[in-house]
C-alpha positions in Angstrom: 78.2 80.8 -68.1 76.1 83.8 -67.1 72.3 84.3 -68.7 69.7 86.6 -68.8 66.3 86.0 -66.4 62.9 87.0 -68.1 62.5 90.8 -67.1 59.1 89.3 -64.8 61.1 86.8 -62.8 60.7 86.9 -59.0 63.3 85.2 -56.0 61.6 82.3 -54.3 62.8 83.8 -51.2 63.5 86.9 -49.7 65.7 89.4 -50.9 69.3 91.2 -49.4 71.9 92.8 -50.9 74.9 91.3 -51.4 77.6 94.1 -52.5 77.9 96.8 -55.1 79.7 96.8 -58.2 82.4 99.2 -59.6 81.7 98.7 -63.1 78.4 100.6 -64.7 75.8 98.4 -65.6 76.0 99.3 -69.1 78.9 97.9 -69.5 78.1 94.7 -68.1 74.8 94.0 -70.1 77.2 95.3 -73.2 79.7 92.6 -72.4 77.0 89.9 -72.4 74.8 90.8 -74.5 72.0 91.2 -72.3 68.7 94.1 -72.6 68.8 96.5 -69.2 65.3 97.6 -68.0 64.8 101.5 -68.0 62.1 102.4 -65.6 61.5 105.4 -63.3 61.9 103.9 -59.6 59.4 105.6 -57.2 61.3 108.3 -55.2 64.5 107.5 -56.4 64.7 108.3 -60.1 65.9 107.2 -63.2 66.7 103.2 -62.7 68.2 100.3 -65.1 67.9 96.6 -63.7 68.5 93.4 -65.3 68.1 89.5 -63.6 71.1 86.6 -64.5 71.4 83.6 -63.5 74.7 82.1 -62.8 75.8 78.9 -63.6 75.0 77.4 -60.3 71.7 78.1 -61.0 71.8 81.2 -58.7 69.8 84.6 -59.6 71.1 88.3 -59.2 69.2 91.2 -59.7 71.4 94.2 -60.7 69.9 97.8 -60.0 71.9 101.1 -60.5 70.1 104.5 -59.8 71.5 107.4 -62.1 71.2 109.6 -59.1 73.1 107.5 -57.1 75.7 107.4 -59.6 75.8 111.4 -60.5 75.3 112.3 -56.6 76.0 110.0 -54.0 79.4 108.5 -55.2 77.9 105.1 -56.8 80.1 103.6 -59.0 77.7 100.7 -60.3 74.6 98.4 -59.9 73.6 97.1 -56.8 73.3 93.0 -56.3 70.7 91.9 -54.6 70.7 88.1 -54.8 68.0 85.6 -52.7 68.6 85.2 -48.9 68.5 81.6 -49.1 71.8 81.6 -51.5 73.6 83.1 -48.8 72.3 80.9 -46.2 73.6 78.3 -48.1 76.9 79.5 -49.2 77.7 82.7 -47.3 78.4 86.3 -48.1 82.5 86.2 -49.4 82.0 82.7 -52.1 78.7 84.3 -53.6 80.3 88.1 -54.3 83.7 85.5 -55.7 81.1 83.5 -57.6 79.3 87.1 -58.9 82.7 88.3 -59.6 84.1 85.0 -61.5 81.0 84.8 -63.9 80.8 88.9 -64.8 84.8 88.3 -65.7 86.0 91.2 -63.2 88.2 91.3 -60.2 87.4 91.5 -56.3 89.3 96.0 -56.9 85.8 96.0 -59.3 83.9 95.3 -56.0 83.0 98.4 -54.3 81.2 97.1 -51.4 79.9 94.0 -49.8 76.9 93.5 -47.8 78.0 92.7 -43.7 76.0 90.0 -43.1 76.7 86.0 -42.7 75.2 82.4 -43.1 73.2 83.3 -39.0 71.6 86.6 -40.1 70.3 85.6 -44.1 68.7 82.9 -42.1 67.2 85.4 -39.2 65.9 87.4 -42.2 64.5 83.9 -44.0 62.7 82.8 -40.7 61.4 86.7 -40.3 60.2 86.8 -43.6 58.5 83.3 -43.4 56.6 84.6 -40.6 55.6 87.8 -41.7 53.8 85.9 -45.2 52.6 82.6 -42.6 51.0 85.5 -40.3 49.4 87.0 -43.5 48.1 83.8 -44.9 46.4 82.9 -42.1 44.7 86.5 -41.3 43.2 85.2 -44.8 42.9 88.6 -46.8 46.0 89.3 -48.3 46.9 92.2 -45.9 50.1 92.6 -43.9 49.8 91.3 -40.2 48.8 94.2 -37.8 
């Protein structure tokens, strides 16, 4: 069973995409039942969004630009999922596990992200660093 996150939630980790859908993200949030989130995104236009949860506990958060869609060929939301999901599992059994819980088919896959299990955890490490590095400079500012 799929369900809808709070529109406020946030990954405990850091995020990377994971692959692209073929299906609109409309229709998806139809399907379900679920409210999108219409907001302008900063420099790239006219965005809708929603968070899920899988039923292995694991949280997607679905983005589709409009211009992306009218322009550049996009055929459906983006999945960006947390690092440390794919550290655990790898790239191929999360997009099977995305694909098994929104009911579709690997042909409704448009893309999928080429990373592995090594380099989500090179990016978790990185992005440890950066916030440790951060913490300790003791003002909230990015490390210099």
């Amino acid at each position: 069973m799929i369900t809808q996150l709070p529109d406020d939630f946030r990954f405990g980790g850091p995020e990377m995409q994971l692959c692209t859908l073929a299906i609109r993200i409309a229709a998806l949030a139809e399907r379900f039942g679920f409210t999108l989130i219409h907001y302008d995104d900063d420099g790239l236009g006219l965005a809708a969004s929603m968070f899920v949860r899988l039923e292995s506990g694991r949280a997607l958060f679905l983005t589709e630009h409009a211009h992306a869609v009218e322009h550049l060929g996009s055929k459906g939301p983006v999945v960006e999922v947390d690092a440390r999901d794919i550290a655990e599992i790898d790239v191929e059994p999360f997009v099977d596990e995305v694909v098994e819980a929104f009911q579709l088919s690997r042909e409704d896959v448009d893309w999928i992200a080429p990373i592995d299990k090594a380099r989500a955890l090179d990016w978790i490490r990185h992005w440890a660093d950066y916030f440790a590095k951060r913490d300790r400079a003791g003002n909230g500012e990015p490390p210099s």
